[in-house]
Residue, then its C-alpha position, 0 to 999 in steps of 0.5 A: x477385310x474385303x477390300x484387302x481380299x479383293x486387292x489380293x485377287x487382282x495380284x493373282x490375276x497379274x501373277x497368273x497372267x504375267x508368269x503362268x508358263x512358269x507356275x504351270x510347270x512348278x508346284x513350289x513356285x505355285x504355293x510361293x506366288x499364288x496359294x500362301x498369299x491368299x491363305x494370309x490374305x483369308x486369315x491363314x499365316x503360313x508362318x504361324x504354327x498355330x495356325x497353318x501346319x505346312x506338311x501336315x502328317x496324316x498316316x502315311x502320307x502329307x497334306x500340304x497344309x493343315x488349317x487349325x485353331x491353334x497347336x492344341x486344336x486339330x486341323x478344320x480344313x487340309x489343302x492340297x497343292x498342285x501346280x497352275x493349270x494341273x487337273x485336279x480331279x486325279x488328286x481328289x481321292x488323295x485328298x479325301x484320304x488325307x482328311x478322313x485318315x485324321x478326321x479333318x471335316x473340310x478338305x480343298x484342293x486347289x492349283x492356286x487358281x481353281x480352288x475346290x473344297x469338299x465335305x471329308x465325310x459323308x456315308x454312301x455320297x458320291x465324290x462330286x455331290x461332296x463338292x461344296x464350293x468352286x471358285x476361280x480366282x481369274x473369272x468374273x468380278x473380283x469382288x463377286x470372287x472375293x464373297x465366295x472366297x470368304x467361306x474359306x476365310x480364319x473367322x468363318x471355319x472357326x465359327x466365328x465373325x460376321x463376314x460370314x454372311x456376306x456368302x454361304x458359311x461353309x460351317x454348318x450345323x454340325x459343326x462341334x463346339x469348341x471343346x470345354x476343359x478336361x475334355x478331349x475331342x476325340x480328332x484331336x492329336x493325343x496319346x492314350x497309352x497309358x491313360x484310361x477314359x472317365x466319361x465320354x460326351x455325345x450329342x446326346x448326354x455323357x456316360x461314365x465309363x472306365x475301359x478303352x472297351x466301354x469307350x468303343x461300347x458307349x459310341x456303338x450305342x450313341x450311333x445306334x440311337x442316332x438310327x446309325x445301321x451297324x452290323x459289322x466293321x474291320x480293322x483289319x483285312x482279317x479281323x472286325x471290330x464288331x460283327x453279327x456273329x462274333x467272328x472274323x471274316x476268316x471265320x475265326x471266333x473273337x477271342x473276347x466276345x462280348x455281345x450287346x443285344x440291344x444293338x445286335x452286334x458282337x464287339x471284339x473286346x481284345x483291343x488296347x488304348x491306341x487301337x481303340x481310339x484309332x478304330x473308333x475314329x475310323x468307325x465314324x468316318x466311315x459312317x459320315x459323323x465328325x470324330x470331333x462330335x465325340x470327346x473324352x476324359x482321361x486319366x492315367x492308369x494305376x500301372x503307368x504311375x509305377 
Protein backbone atom coordinates (compact mmCIF):
# COMPACT_ATOMS: atom_id res chain seq x y z
CA UNK A 1 0.00 0.00 0.00
CA UNK A 2 2.85 2.30 0.34
CA UNK A 3 4.53 1.85 -2.36
CA UNK A 4 1.23 2.54 -4.37
CA UNK A 5 0.64 5.71 -2.21
CA UNK A 6 4.14 6.82 -2.98
CA UNK A 7 3.75 6.31 -6.83
CA UNK A 8 0.47 8.04 -6.54
CA UNK A 9 2.41 11.24 -5.08
CA UNK A 10 5.04 11.26 -7.67
CA UNK A 11 2.16 11.55 -10.57
CA UNK A 12 0.93 14.39 -8.63
CA UNK A 13 4.03 16.30 -8.61
CA UNK A 14 4.49 15.74 -12.67
CA UNK A 15 0.67 16.73 -12.64
CA UNK A 16 1.32 19.82 -10.52
CA UNK A 17 4.36 20.85 -12.41
CA UNK A 18 3.29 19.96 -16.01
CA UNK A 19 -0.28 21.65 -15.96
CA UNK A 20 -0.38 24.06 -12.73
CA UNK A 21 -1.40 27.43 -14.75
CA UNK A 22 -4.33 25.15 -15.25
CA UNK A 23 -5.28 23.74 -12.20
CA UNK A 24 -4.59 26.81 -10.39
CA UNK A 25 -7.51 28.48 -12.21
CA UNK A 26 -10.00 25.69 -12.12
CA UNK A 27 -11.56 23.83 -9.14
CA UNK A 28 -13.28 20.80 -11.12
CA UNK A 29 -9.98 19.97 -12.98
CA UNK A 30 -8.17 20.21 -9.40
CA UNK A 31 -10.65 17.53 -7.91
CA UNK A 32 -10.31 15.65 -11.36
CA UNK A 33 -6.45 15.43 -11.79
CA UNK A 34 -4.84 15.88 -8.14
CA UNK A 35 -7.62 15.28 -5.06
CA UNK A 36 -9.82 11.79 -6.41
CA UNK A 37 -6.53 10.07 -7.18
CA UNK A 38 -5.24 10.42 -4.02
CA UNK A 39 -8.37 9.93 -2.07
CA UNK A 40 -8.32 6.19 -4.07
CA UNK A 41 -5.07 5.76 -3.88
CA UNK A 42 -5.68 6.32 0.52
CA UNK A 43 -8.66 3.84 0.23
CA UNK A 44 -11.38 6.65 -0.49
CA UNK A 45 -13.50 5.57 -3.99
CA UNK A 46 -14.84 8.28 -5.26
CA UNK A 47 -17.16 6.25 -7.16
CA UNK A 48 -18.53 4.00 -4.38
CA UNK A 49 -21.33 5.72 -2.35
CA UNK A 50 -20.57 3.67 0.35
CA UNK A 51 -17.74 5.10 0.71
CA UNK A 52 -17.40 8.77 -0.53
CA UNK A 53 -20.71 11.05 -0.56
CA UNK A 54 -19.76 13.64 -3.47
CA UNK A 55 -21.79 16.84 -2.70
CA UNK A 56 -22.27 15.71 0.78
CA UNK A 57 -25.51 17.92 2.38
CA UNK A 58 -24.87 19.64 5.19
CA UNK A 59 -27.72 22.16 6.31
CA UNK A 60 -27.81 24.66 3.88
CA UNK A 61 -24.83 24.31 2.05
CA UNK A 62 -22.45 21.35 0.40
CA UNK A 63 -19.06 19.50 1.65
CA UNK A 64 -17.31 18.51 -1.65
CA UNK A 65 -16.91 15.27 -0.33
CA UNK A 66 -18.15 12.96 2.80
CA UNK A 67 -15.67 9.96 4.13
CA UNK A 68 -17.80 7.26 5.56
CA UNK A 69 -18.07 3.74 6.57
CA UNK A 70 -20.77 2.59 4.30
CA UNK A 71 -24.73 4.31 3.68
CA UNK A 72 -25.75 3.69 7.00
CA UNK A 73 -22.73 5.01 8.85
CA UNK A 74 -22.42 8.92 9.07
CA UNK A 75 -19.52 10.61 7.34
CA UNK A 76 -15.84 10.29 9.65
CA UNK A 77 -14.23 13.27 7.75
CA UNK A 78 -15.54 15.93 5.11
CA UNK A 79 -13.29 17.66 2.30
CA UNK A 80 -13.38 20.88 1.01
CA UNK A 81 -12.11 21.65 -2.48
CA UNK A 82 -10.50 24.19 -3.89
CA UNK A 83 -8.48 25.09 -6.66
CA UNK A 84 -4.28 24.57 -6.78
CA UNK A 85 -2.41 27.26 -5.34
CA UNK A 86 -6.09 29.26 -3.84
CA UNK A 87 -5.25 30.10 -0.08
CA UNK A 88 -7.18 28.33 1.90
CA UNK A 89 -7.57 29.92 5.27
CA UNK A 90 -10.51 32.07 4.05
CA UNK A 91 -12.51 28.81 3.34
CA UNK A 92 -11.30 27.25 7.03
CA UNK A 93 -14.63 28.81 9.04
CA UNK A 94 -16.76 27.30 5.93
CA UNK A 95 -15.45 24.08 6.55
CA UNK A 96 -15.75 23.86 10.25
CA UNK A 97 -19.38 24.90 9.87
CA UNK A 98 -19.91 21.97 7.26
CA UNK A 99 -18.68 19.48 10.05
CA UNK A 100 -20.02 20.84 13.17
CA UNK A 101 -23.63 21.29 11.36
CA UNK A 102 -23.84 17.13 11.13
CA UNK A 103 -21.51 16.40 13.81
CA UNK A 104 -18.62 15.21 11.56
CA UNK A 105 -15.28 14.91 13.83
CA UNK A 106 -12.72 15.31 11.22
CA UNK A 107 -12.92 18.08 8.55
CA UNK A 108 -9.61 18.63 5.83
CA UNK A 109 -9.40 21.13 3.35
CA UNK A 110 -7.24 20.97 0.72
CA UNK A 111 -5.85 22.60 -3.02
CA UNK A 112 -5.14 19.37 -4.07
CA UNK A 113 -1.47 20.15 -2.85
CA UNK A 114 -1.64 21.57 0.73
CA UNK A 115 -3.79 19.03 2.33
CA UNK A 116 -4.89 20.27 6.10
CA UNK A 117 -6.92 18.63 8.35
CA UNK A 118 -8.77 19.75 11.62
CA UNK A 119 -10.55 18.61 14.84
CA UNK A 120 -14.40 19.75 13.89
CA UNK A 121 -15.11 20.41 17.70
CA UNK A 122 -13.24 21.49 20.23
CA UNK A 123 -15.02 24.27 23.00
CA UNK A 124 -13.18 27.31 23.72
CA UNK A 125 -9.77 26.39 21.14
CA UNK A 126 -8.63 28.59 18.74
CA UNK A 127 -8.93 27.52 14.78
CA UNK A 128 -5.16 27.27 14.13
CA UNK A 129 -4.46 24.94 17.42
CA UNK A 130 -7.42 22.48 16.02
CA UNK A 131 -5.03 22.25 13.15
CA UNK A 132 -3.73 18.50 13.48
CA UNK A 133 -2.06 17.41 10.16
CA UNK A 134 -0.56 19.69 7.19
CA UNK A 135 1.10 18.24 4.45
CA UNK A 136 2.28 19.27 0.99
CA UNK A 137 2.37 16.89 -1.45
CA UNK A 138 5.35 18.74 -3.70
CA UNK A 139 7.96 19.32 -0.71
CA UNK A 140 10.42 16.82 0.97
CA UNK A 141 10.84 12.85 0.07
CA UNK A 142 7.95 11.29 -1.27
CA UNK A 143 8.15 8.55 1.08
CA UNK A 144 8.42 10.86 4.13
CA UNK A 145 4.90 12.70 2.36
CA UNK A 146 3.40 9.20 2.00
CA UNK A 147 3.79 8.14 6.18
CA UNK A 148 2.09 11.49 7.15
CA UNK A 149 -0.60 10.84 4.17
CA UNK A 150 -1.39 7.52 5.78
CA UNK A 151 -3.35 9.38 8.81
CA UNK A 152 -5.90 10.05 6.25
CA UNK A 153 -5.74 6.55 4.83
CA UNK A 154 -9.86 4.38 4.70
CA UNK A 155 -8.38 1.90 7.40
CA UNK A 156 -6.94 4.41 9.95
CA UNK A 157 -10.19 6.78 10.02
CA UNK A 158 -12.21 3.45 10.48
CA UNK A 159 -10.25 2.48 13.38
CA UNK A 160 -8.80 -0.32 11.96
CA UNK A 161 -5.47 -1.68 10.21
CA UNK A 162 -1.96 -1.49 11.40
CA UNK A 163 -0.62 1.11 8.80
CA UNK A 164 -1.69 3.26 11.20
CA UNK A 165 1.52 3.19 13.18
CA UNK A 166 3.68 3.98 10.47
CA UNK A 167 2.53 7.78 11.57
CA UNK A 168 0.44 9.60 14.20
CA UNK A 169 -3.46 8.09 13.93
CA UNK A 170 -5.42 10.87 13.71
CA UNK A 171 -8.26 8.70 15.57
CA UNK A 172 -7.55 9.22 19.11
CA UNK A 173 -9.39 7.97 22.12
CA UNK A 174 -12.21 9.32 21.65
CA UNK A 175 -13.02 7.94 19.00
CA UNK A 176 -16.64 5.80 19.52
CA UNK A 177 -17.15 2.35 18.94
CA UNK A 178 -18.84 1.25 16.11
CA UNK A 179 -22.35 1.59 16.84
CA UNK A 180 -23.99 -2.19 18.11
CA UNK A 181 -27.60 -3.47 16.58
CA UNK A 182 -30.56 -1.56 17.58
CA UNK A 183 -28.58 1.43 18.44
CA UNK A 184 -28.49 4.63 16.58
CA UNK A 185 -25.74 6.92 17.14
CA UNK A 186 -27.05 10.11 17.57
CA UNK A 187 -24.51 11.59 14.03
CA UNK A 188 -26.03 9.39 12.03
CA UNK A 189 -28.79 10.42 9.30
CA UNK A 190 -32.16 9.35 10.83
CA UNK A 191 -35.90 10.28 11.30
CA UNK A 192 -37.35 10.40 14.58
CA UNK A 193 -40.95 12.02 13.45
CA UNK A 194 -42.83 9.62 14.71
CA UNK A 195 -40.67 7.50 16.76
CA UNK A 196 -40.29 7.70 20.51
CA UNK A 197 -36.79 6.63 22.16
CA UNK A 198 -36.43 3.58 24.69
CA UNK A 199 -32.95 4.10 26.08
CA UNK A 200 -29.88 6.23 25.57
CA UNK A 201 -26.19 5.24 25.75
CA UNK A 202 -23.52 7.10 27.17
CA UNK A 203 -19.82 6.88 28.08
CA UNK A 204 -20.90 6.11 31.31
CA UNK A 205 -24.03 3.56 31.35
CA UNK A 206 -27.55 3.64 29.82
CA UNK A 207 -30.69 5.06 30.93
CA UNK A 208 -34.33 3.92 29.98
CA UNK A 209 -36.21 6.69 28.90
CA UNK A 210 -39.70 7.35 26.87
CA UNK A 211 -39.95 11.18 25.74
CA UNK A 212 -37.85 13.27 23.28
CA UNK A 213 -37.53 15.40 26.61
CA UNK A 214 -36.11 12.71 28.66
CA UNK A 215 -33.89 12.00 25.77
CA UNK A 216 -32.59 15.85 26.20
CA UNK A 217 -32.85 15.38 30.28
CA UNK A 218 -30.48 12.29 30.38
CA UNK A 219 -27.85 14.13 27.98
CA UNK A 220 -27.83 17.50 30.43
CA UNK A 221 -26.97 14.81 33.19
CA UNK A 222 -24.45 13.00 31.28
CA UNK A 223 -22.47 16.38 30.54
CA UNK A 224 -23.03 17.45 33.92
CA UNK A 225 -21.59 14.51 35.41
CA UNK A 226 -18.64 14.88 32.90
CA UNK A 227 -17.95 18.18 34.76
CA UNK A 228 -19.50 19.99 31.58
CA UNK A 229 -20.35 23.78 32.92
CA UNK A 230 -24.22 24.32 31.63
CA UNK A 231 -26.08 27.41 32.59
CA UNK A 232 -28.00 28.28 29.21
CA UNK A 233 -28.14 27.51 25.22
CA UNK A 234 -30.51 28.88 22.45
CA UNK A 235 -32.10 27.24 19.69
CA UNK A 236 -33.13 30.04 18.44
CA UNK A 237 -32.10 33.87 18.33
CA UNK A 238 -35.08 34.42 20.82
CA UNK A 239 -35.52 31.14 22.67
CA UNK A 240 -33.19 28.72 24.96
CA UNK A 241 -33.32 25.14 25.27
CA UNK A 242 -32.27 25.64 29.02
CA UNK A 243 -31.44 28.44 30.99
CA UNK A 244 -30.91 29.37 34.84
CA UNK A 245 -34.00 31.18 35.24
CA UNK A 246 -36.48 29.47 33.08
CA UNK A 247 -36.93 32.22 30.62
CA UNK A 248 -35.89 33.11 27.13
CA UNK A 249 -33.66 35.77 26.21
CA UNK A 250 -36.54 38.00 25.50
CA UNK A 251 -37.47 37.29 28.91
CA UNK A 252 -40.46 35.25 28.06
CA UNK A 253 -41.22 32.34 30.43
CA UNK A 254 -40.76 28.76 29.15
CA UNK A 255 -44.17 27.63 28.36
CA UNK A 256 -43.18 23.82 30.00
CA UNK A 257 -40.59 24.50 32.40
CA UNK A 258 -39.34 21.89 33.82
CA UNK A 259 -36.56 22.51 36.43
CA UNK A 260 -33.42 19.85 37.22
CA UNK A 261 -32.02 21.05 40.66
CA UNK A 262 -29.35 18.77 40.73
CA UNK A 263 -27.71 20.37 37.44
CA UNK A 264 -29.10 24.14 38.17
CA UNK A 265 -30.85 24.71 35.14
CA UNK A 266 -34.57 24.90 33.65
CA UNK A 267 -35.07 22.95 30.49
CA UNK A 268 -37.89 24.11 27.82
CA UNK A 269 -39.84 20.77 27.92
CA UNK A 270 -42.08 22.28 24.67
CA UNK A 271 -40.05 20.41 21.79
CA UNK A 272 -40.77 17.87 19.52
CA UNK A 273 -38.88 14.44 18.05
CA UNK A 274 -36.83 16.35 15.16
CA UNK A 275 -35.91 19.58 17.41
CA UNK A 276 -34.87 17.57 19.90
CA UNK A 277 -32.40 15.46 18.33
CA UNK A 278 -31.29 18.78 16.34
CA UNK A 279 -30.64 20.70 19.38
CA UNK A 280 -29.06 18.21 21.12
CA UNK A 281 -26.76 17.42 18.28
CA UNK A 282 -26.05 21.24 18.31
CA UNK A 283 -25.61 21.09 22.23
CA UNK A 284 -22.74 18.82 21.93
CA UNK A 285 -21.01 20.45 19.28
CA UNK A 286 -20.84 23.06 20.97
CA UNK A 287 -19.37 22.19 24.00
CA UNK A 288 -16.58 19.76 22.22
CA UNK A 289 -18.06 15.87 22.78
CA UNK A 290 -18.58 13.93 19.52
CA UNK A 291 -22.58 13.46 18.84
CA UNK A 292 -21.76 9.97 17.72
CA UNK A 293 -20.64 9.35 21.78
CA UNK A 294 -24.34 9.30 22.51
CA UNK A 295 -26.68 7.02 20.78
CA UNK A 296 -30.39 5.87 20.96
CA UNK A 297 -33.16 3.32 20.40
CA UNK A 298 -36.14 3.94 19.15
CA UNK A 299 -39.58 2.66 18.53
CA UNK A 300 -42.37 3.97 16.71
CA UNK A 301 -45.05 5.71 18.36
CA UNK A 302 -48.71 4.45 19.12
CA UNK A 303 -50.11 7.36 16.81
CA UNK A 304 -47.95 7.00 13.95
CA UNK A 305 -48.94 2.94 13.84
CA UNK A 306 -52.51 4.51 13.08
Amino acid sequence: MLNDLVTTINGLRDQIATYRPELSKNEYRTRTVLIDPLLKALGWDVTDPGSVTVEYEVGNGRADYGLRRGLEHPPVMVVEAKHLDKNLAPDIGQLLGYATERGVVWSCITDGNIWEVYRSFEMNVPVEERLKLRVTITEGDSTTVALALLGLWQQSLRGTGNLQQASQPLMDADQPPPPEQGWTPLSGEFNATGMVPTAVRFQDGEKHIHTWRGFVIETLGWLHRAGVPLSEFKRSQGRYLFSLSGKHPTGRDFRHPIPLPAIGVVIEANISAKEAVRQTRRLLVHVGKDPALVSLTMKQASWAQQ
